[in-house]
C-alpha atoms as a printed R data frame, in Angstrom:
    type eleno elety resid chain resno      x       y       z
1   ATOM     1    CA   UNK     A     1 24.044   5.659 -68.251
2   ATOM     2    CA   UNK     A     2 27.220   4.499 -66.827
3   ATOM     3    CA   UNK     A     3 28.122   2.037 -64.762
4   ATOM     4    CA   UNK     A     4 27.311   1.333 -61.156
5   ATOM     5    CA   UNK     A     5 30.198  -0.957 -60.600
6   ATOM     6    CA   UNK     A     6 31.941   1.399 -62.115
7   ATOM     7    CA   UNK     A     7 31.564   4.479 -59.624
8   ATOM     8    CA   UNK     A     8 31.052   2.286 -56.743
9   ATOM     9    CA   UNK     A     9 34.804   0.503 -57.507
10  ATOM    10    CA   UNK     A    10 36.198   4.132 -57.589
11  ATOM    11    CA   UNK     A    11 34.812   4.672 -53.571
12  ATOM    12    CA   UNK     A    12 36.040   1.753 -52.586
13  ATOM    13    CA   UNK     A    13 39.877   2.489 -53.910
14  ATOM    14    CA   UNK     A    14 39.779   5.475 -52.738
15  ATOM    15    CA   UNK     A    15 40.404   7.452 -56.110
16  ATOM    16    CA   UNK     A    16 40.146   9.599 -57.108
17  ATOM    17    CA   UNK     A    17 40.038  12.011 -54.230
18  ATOM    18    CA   UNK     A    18 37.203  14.921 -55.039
19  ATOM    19    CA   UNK     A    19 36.594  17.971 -53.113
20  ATOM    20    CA   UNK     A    20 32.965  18.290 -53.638
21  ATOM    21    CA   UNK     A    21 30.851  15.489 -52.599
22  ATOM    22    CA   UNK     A    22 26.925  15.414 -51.747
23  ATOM    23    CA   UNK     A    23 24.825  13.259 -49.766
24  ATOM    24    CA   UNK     A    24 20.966  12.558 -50.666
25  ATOM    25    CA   UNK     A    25 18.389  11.126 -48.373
26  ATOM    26    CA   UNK     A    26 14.022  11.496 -48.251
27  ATOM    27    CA   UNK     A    27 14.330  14.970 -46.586
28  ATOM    28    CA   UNK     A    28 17.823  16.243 -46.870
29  ATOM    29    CA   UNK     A    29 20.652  17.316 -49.209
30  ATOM    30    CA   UNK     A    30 23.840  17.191 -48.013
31  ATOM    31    CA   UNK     A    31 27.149  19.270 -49.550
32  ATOM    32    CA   UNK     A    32 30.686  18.891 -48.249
33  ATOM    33    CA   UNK     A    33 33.303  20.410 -49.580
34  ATOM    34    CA   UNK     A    34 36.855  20.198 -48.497
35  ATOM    35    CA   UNK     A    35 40.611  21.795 -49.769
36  ATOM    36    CA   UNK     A    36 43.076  19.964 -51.964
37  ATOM    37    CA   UNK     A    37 45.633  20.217 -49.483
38  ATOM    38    CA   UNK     A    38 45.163  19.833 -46.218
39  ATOM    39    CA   UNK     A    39 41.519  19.022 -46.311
40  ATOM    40    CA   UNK     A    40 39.761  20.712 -44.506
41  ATOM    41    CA   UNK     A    41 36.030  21.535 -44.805
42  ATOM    42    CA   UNK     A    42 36.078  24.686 -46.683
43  ATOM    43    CA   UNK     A    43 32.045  25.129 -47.584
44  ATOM    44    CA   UNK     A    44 29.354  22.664 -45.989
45  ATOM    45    CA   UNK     A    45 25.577  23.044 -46.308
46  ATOM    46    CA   UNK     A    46 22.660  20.806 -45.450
47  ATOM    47    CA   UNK     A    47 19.414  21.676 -47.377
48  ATOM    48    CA   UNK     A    48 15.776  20.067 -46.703
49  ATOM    49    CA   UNK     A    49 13.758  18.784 -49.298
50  ATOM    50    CA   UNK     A    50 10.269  19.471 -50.443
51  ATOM    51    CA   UNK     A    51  8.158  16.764 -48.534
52  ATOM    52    CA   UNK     A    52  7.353  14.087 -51.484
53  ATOM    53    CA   UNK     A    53 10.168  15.586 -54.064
54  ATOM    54    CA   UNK     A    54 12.494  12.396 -53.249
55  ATOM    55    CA   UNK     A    55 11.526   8.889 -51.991
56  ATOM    56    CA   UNK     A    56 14.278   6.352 -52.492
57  ATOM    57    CA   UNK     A    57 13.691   2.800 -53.881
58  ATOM    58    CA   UNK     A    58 15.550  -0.150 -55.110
59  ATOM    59    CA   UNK     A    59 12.867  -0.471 -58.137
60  ATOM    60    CA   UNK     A    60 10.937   2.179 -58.493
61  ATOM    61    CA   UNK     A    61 11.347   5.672 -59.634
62  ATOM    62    CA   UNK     A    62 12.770   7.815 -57.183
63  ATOM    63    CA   UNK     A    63 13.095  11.590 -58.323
64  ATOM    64    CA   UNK     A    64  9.260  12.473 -57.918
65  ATOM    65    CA   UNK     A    65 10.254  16.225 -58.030
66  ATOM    66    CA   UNK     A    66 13.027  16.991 -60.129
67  ATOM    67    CA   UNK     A    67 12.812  20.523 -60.315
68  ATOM    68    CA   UNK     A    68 12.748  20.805 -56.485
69  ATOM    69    CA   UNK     A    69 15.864  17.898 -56.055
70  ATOM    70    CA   UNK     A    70 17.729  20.304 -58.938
71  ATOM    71    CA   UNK     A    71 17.468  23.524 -57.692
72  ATOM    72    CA   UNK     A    72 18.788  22.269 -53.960
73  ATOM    73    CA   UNK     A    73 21.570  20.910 -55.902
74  ATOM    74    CA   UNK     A    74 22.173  24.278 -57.342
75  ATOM    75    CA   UNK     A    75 22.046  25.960 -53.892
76  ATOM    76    CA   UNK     A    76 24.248  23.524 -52.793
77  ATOM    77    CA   UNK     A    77 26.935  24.997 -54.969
78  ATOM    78    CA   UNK     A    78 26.579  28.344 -54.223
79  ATOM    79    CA   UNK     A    79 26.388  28.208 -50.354
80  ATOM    80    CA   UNK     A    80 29.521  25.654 -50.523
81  ATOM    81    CA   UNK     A    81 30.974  28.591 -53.640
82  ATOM    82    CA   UNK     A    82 32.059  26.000 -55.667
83  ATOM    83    CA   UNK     A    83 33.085  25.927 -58.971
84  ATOM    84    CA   UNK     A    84 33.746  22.044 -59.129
85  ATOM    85    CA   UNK     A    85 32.711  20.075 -62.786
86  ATOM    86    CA   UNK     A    86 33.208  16.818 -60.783
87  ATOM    87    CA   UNK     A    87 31.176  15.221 -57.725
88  ATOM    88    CA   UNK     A    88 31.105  12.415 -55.084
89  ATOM    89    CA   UNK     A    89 27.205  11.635 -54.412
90  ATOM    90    CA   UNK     A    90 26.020   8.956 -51.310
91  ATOM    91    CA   UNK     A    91 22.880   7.907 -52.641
92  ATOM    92    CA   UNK     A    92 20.143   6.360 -50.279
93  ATOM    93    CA   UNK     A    93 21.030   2.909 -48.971
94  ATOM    94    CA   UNK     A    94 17.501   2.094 -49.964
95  ATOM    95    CA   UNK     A    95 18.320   2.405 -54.106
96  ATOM    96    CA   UNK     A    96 20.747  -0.518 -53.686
97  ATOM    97    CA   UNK     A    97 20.277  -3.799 -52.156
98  ATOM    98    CA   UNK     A    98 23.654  -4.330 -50.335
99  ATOM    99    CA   UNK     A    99 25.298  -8.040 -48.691
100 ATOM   100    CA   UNK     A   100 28.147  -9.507 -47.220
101 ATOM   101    CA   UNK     A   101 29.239 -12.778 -48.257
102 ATOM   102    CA   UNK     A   102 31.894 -14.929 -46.572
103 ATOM   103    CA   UNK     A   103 34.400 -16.879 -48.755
104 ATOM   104    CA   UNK     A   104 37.318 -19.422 -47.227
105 ATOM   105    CA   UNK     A   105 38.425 -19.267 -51.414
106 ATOM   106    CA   UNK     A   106 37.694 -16.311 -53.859
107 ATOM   107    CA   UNK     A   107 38.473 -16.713 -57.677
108 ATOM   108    CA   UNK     A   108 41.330 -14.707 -58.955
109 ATOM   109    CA   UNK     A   109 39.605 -14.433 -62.779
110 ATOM   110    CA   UNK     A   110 37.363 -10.892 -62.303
111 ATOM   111    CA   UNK     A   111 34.834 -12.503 -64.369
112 ATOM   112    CA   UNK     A   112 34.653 -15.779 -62.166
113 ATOM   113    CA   UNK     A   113 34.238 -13.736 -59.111
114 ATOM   114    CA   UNK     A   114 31.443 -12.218 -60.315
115 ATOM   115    CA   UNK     A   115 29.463 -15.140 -61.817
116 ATOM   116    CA   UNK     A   116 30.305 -16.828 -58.186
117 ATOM   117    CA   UNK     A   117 28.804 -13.526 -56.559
118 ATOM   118    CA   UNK     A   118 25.998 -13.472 -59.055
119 ATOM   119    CA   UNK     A   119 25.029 -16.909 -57.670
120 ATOM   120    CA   UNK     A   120 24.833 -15.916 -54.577
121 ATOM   121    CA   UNK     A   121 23.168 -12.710 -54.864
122 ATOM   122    CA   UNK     A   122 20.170 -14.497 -56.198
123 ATOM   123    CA   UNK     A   123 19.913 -17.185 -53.738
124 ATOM   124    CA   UNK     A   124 19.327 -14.337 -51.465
125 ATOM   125    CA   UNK     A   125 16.977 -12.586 -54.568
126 ATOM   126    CA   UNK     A   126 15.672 -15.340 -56.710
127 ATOM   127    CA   UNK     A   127 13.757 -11.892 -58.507
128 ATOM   128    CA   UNK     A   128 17.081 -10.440 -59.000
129 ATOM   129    CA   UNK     A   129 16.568  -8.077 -62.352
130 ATOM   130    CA   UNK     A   130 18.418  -9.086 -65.605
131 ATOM   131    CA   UNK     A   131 19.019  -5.279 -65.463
132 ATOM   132    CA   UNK     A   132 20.765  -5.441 -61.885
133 ATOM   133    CA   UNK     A   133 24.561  -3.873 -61.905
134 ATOM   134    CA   UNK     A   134 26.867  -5.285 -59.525
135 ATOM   135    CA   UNK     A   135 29.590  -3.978 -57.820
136 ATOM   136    CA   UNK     A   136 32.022  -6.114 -54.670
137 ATOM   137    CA   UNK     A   137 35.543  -5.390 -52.764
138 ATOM   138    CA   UNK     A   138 36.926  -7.112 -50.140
139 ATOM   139    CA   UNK     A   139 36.235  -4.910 -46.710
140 ATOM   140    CA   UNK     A   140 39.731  -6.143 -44.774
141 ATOM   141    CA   UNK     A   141 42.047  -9.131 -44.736
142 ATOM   142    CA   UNK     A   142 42.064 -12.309 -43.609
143 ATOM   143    CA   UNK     A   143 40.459 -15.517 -43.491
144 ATOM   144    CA   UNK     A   144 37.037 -15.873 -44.001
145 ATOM   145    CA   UNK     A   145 37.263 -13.283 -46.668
146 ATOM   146    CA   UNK     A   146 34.668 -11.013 -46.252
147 ATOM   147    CA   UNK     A   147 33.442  -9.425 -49.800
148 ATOM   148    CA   UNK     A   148 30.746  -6.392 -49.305
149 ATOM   149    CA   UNK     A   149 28.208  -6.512 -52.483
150 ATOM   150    CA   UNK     A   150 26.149  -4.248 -53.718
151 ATOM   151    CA   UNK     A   151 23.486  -4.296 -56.415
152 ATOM   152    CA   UNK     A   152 21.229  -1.410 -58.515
153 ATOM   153    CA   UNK     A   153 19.082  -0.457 -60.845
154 ATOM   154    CA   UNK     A   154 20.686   1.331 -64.133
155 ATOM   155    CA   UNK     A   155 17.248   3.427 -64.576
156 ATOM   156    CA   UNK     A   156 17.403   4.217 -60.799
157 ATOM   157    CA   UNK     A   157 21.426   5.724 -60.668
158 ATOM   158    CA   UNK     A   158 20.725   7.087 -63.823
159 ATOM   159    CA   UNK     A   159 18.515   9.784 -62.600
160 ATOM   160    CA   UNK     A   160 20.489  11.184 -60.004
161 ATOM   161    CA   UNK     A   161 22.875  11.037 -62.418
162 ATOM   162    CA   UNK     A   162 20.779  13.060 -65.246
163 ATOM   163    CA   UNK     A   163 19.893  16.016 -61.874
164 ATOM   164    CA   UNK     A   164 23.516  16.564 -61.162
165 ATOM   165    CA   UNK     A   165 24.496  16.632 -65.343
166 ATOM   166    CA   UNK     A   166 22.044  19.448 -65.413
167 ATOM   167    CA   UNK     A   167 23.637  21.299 -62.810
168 ATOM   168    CA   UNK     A   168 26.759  21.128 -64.421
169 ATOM   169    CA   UNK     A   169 28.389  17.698 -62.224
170 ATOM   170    CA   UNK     A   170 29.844  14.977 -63.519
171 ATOM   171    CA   UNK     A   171 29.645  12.166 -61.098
172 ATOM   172    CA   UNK     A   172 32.743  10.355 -60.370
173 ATOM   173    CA   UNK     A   173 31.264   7.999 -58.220
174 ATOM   174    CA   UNK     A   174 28.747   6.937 -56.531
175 ATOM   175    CA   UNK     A   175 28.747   4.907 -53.522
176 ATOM   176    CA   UNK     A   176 26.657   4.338 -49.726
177 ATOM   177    CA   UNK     A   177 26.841   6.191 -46.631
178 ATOM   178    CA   UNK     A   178 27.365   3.157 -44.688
179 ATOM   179    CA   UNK     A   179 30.712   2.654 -46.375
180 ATOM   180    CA   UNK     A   180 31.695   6.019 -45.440
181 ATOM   181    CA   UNK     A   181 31.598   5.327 -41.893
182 ATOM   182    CA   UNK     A   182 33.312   2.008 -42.204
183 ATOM   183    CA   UNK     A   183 36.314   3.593 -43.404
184 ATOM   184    CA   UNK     A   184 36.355   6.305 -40.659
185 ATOM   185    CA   UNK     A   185 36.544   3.286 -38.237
186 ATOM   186    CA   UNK     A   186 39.616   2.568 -36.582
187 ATOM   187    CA   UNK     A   187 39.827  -1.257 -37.425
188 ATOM   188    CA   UNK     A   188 43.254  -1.782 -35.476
189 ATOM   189    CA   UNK     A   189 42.004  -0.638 -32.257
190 ATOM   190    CA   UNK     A   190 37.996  -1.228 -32.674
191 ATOM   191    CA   UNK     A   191 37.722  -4.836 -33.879
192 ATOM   192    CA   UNK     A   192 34.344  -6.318 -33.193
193 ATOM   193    CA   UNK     A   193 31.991  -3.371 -33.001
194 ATOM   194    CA   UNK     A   194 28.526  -2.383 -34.623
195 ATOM   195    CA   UNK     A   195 28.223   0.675 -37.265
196 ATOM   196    CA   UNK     A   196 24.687   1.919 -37.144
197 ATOM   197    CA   UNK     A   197 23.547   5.011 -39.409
198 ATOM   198    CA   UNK     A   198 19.735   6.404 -38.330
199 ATOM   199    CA   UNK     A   199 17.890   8.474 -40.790
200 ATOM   200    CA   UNK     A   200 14.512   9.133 -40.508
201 ATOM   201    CA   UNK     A   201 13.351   6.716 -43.091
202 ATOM   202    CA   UNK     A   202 15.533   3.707 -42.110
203 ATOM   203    CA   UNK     A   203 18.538   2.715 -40.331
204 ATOM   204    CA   UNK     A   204 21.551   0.313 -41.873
205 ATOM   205    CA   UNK     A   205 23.506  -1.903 -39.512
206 ATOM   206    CA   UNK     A   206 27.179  -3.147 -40.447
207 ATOM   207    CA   UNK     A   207 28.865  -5.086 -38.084
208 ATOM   208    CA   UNK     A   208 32.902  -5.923 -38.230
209 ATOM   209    CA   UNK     A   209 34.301  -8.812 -36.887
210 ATOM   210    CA   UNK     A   210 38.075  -8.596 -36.664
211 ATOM   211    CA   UNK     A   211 38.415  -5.643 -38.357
212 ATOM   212    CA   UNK     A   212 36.185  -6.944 -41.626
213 ATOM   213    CA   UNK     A   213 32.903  -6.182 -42.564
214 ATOM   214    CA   UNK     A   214 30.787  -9.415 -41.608
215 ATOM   215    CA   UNK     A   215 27.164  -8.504 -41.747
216 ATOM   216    CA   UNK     A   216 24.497  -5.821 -43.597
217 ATOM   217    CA   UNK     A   217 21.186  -4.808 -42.417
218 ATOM   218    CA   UNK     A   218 19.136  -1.969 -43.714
219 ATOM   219    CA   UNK     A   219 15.789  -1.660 -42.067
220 ATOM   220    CA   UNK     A   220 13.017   0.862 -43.123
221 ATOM   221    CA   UNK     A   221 10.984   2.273 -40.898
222 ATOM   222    CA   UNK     A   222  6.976   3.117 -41.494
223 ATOM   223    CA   UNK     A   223  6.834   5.000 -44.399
224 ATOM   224    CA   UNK     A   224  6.141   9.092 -43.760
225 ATOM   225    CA   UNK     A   225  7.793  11.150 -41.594
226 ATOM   226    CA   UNK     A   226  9.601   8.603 -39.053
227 ATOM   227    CA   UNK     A   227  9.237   7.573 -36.077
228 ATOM   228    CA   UNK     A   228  8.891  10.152 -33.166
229 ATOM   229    CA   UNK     A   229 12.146  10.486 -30.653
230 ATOM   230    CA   UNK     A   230 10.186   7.628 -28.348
231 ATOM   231    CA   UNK     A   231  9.621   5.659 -30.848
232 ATOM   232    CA   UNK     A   232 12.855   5.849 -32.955
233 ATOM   233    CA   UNK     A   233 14.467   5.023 -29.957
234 ATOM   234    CA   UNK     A   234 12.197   1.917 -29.443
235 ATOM   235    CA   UNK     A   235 12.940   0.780 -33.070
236 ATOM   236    CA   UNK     A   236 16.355   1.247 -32.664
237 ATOM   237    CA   UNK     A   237 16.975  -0.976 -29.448
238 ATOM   238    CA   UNK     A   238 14.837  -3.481 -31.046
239 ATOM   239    CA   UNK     A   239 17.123  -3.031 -34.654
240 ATOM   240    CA   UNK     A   240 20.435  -3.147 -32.489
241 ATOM   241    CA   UNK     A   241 19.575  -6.210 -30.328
242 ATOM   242    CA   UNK     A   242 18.235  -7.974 -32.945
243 ATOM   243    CA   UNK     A   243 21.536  -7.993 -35.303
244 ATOM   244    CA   UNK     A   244 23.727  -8.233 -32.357
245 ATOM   245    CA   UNK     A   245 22.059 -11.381 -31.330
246 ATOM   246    CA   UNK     A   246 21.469 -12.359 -35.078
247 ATOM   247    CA   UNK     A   247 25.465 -11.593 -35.624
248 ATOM   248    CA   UNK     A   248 26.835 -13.054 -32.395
249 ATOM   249    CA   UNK     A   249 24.920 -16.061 -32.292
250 ATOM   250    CA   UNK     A   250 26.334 -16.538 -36.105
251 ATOM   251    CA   UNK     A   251 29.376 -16.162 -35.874
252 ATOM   252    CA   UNK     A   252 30.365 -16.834 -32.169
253 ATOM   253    CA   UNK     A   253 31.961 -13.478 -31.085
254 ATOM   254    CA   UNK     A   254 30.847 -10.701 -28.990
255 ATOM   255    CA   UNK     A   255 29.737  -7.118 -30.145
256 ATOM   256    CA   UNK     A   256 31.572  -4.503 -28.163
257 ATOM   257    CA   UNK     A   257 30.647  -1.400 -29.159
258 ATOM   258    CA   UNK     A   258 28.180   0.558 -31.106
259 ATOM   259    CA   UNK     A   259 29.358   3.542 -33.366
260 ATOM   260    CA   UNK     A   260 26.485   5.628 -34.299
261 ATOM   261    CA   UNK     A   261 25.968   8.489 -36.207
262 ATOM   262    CA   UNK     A   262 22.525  10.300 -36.582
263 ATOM   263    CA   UNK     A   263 21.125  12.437 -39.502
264 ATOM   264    CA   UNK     A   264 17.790  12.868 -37.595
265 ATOM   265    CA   UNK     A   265 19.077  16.175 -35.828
266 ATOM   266    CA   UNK     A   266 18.670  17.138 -32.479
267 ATOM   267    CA   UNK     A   267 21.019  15.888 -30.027
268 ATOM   268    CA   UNK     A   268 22.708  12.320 -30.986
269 ATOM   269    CA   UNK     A   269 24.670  12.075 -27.594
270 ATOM   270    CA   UNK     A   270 21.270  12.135 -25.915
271 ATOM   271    CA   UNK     A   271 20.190   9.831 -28.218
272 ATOM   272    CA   UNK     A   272 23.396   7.802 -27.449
273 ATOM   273    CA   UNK     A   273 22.802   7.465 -23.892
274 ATOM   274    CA   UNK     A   274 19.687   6.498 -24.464
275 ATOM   275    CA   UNK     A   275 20.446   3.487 -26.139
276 ATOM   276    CA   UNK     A   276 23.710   2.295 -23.814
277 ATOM   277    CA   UNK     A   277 21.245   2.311 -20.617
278 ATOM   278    CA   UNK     A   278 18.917  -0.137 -22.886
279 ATOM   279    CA   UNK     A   279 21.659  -2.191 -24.735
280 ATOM   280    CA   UNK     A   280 24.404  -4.850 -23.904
281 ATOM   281    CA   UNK     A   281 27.586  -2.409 -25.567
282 ATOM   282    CA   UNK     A   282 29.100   0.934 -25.114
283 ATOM   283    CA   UNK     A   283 27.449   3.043 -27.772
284 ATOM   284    CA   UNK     A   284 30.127   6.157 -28.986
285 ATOM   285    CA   UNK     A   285 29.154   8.628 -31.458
286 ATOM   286    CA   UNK     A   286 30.866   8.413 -34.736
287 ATOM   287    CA   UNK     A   287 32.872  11.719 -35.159
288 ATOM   288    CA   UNK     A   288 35.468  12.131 -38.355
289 ATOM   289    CA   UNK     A   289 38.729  14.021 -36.933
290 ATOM   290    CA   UNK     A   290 39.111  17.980 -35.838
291 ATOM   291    CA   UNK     A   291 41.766  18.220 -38.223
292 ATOM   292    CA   UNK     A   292 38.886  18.650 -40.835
293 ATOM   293    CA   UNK     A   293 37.547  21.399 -38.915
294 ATOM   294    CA   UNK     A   294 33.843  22.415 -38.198
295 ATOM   295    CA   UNK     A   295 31.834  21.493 -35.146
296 ATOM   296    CA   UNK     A   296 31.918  18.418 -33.359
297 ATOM   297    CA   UNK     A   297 27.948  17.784 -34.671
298 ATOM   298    CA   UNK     A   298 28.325  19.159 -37.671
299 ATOM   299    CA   UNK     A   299 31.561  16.901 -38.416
300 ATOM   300    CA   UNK     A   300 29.079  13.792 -36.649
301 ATOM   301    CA   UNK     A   301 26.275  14.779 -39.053
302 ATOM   302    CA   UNK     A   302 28.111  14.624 -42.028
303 ATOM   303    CA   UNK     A   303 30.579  11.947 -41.276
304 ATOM   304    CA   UNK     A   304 29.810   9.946 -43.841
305 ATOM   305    CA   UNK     A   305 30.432  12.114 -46.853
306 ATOM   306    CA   UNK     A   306 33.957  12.855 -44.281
307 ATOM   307    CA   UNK     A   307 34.394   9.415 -44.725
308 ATOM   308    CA   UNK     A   308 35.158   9.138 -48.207
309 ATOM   309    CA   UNK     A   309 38.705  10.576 -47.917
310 ATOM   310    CA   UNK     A   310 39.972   9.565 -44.231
């Protein structure tokens, strides 16, 4: 299998840029596809899932159906008509147990940083796996350097890896939604804001603090079918506050807005407004730009794979 660190490096320097890129969660598959030029969304599909044939974990097998998971893949590529030997894939947040740790000094020696960030990483998971691969970049400048970490499982990335092999995709890299939207943010203007991504099954929290990633929360909801519109929005005042104080309270600076972006469907600037009347910040919908064409939802919907190459 190869390496985690490996494909997850590539997102984060931005290389190489790949038309084709997917995004997986429980229920959906999600296919962008945009033009070596001036790219723009050329082919875009988003596919459900058999209930069952996916169910993401750090640990545990995740591909329960891999006949189903394949042959949306395939689709995919036809309803996008692409003829692409190389992919970008946003696996669920839940296969990788993510962190952001603060550092006043960082080692310059590659292999220092990552004992340091080893060390670390299992004071916050004493059970950490021998297996674990690790992967870290720096999310902005500045003092307290803030370094975004992520661990996985080999056997774990190596399935989705084997599915898209058989369909005839190399992957490239592999990286998180969540990182997709931080690099659609506007980090001059919006300094000290709150990135929130809602799926059914969970929702993960970033917050940025001068323009830096500072904190990382990924929260599951019950397990099945989600929470009900009522109840999502319950979960996800109770989520949002939560951090906010959590983050605030930390690090003595105020949250000022929250960017969300929704991949439950229906409509996300209800679900927006919703939230604002019952929260202490301006909530705005994350949107990528109309230069890369589409609908306003569908380019909200599938910001994060968007995000990749802004």
């Amino acid at each position: 299998m190869s390496d985690w660190g490996d494909r997850l490096k590539a997102a984060f320097a931005r290389g190489p840029f790949l038309p084709l890129s997917f995004m997986l969660t429980g229920r959906l598959l999600s296919c962008l596809r945009l033009g070596k030029g001036e790219r723009r969304a050329e082919g875009q599909t988003v596919l459900a899932l058999k209930p069952g044939a996916l169910e993401p974990s750090f640990e545990k097998p995740n591909i329960k159906d891999p006949a189903e998971v394949g042959e949306r893949i395939r689709e995919a590529l036809r309803r996008t008509q692409s003829s692409a030997q190389e992919a970008a894939l946003l696996l669920p947040e839940a296969c990788a147990k993510s962190f952001v740790f603060s550092f006043d000094e960082f080692p310059a020696s590659a292999e220092e940083r990552k004992e340091l960030l080893l060390w670390k990483l299992k004071k916050q998971m004493p059970s950490l796996p021998d297996d674990a691969r690790l992967s870290f970049d720096p999310l902005g400048n500045g003092l307290p350097l803030r370094v975004f970490v992520s661990v996985a499982r080999p056997a774990v990335v190596g399935e989705y890896e084997a599915l898209f092999a058989a369909a005839g995709l190399k992957l490239r890299i592999v990286s998180l939604p969540v990182l997709g939207l931080f690099n659609l943010l506007d980090r001059d203007r919006e300094k000290d804001v709150l990135l929130a991504n809602v799926e059914e099954e969970a929702v993960s929290l970033l917050a940025v603090l001068d323009g830096q990633a500072a904190f990382y929360r990924f929260k599951p909801f019950l397990s099945g079918a989600g929470p009900r519109a009522s109840s999502l929005e319950e979960s996800l005042v109770k989520e949002v506050a939560g951090t906010s104080a959590y983050v605030e309270d930390r690090e003595k600076k105020k949250l000022r807005t929250l960017w969300l972006r929704s991949g439950v469907g229906g409509d996300a600037s209800g679900l927006a407004q919703a939230l604002e009347k019952k929260l202490d910040l301006a909530v705005r919908l994350v949107e990528p730009p109309a230069s890369f064409g589409l609908t306003s939802r569908e380019r909200h919907f599938l910001a994060p794979l968007f995000g990749q190459w802004t």
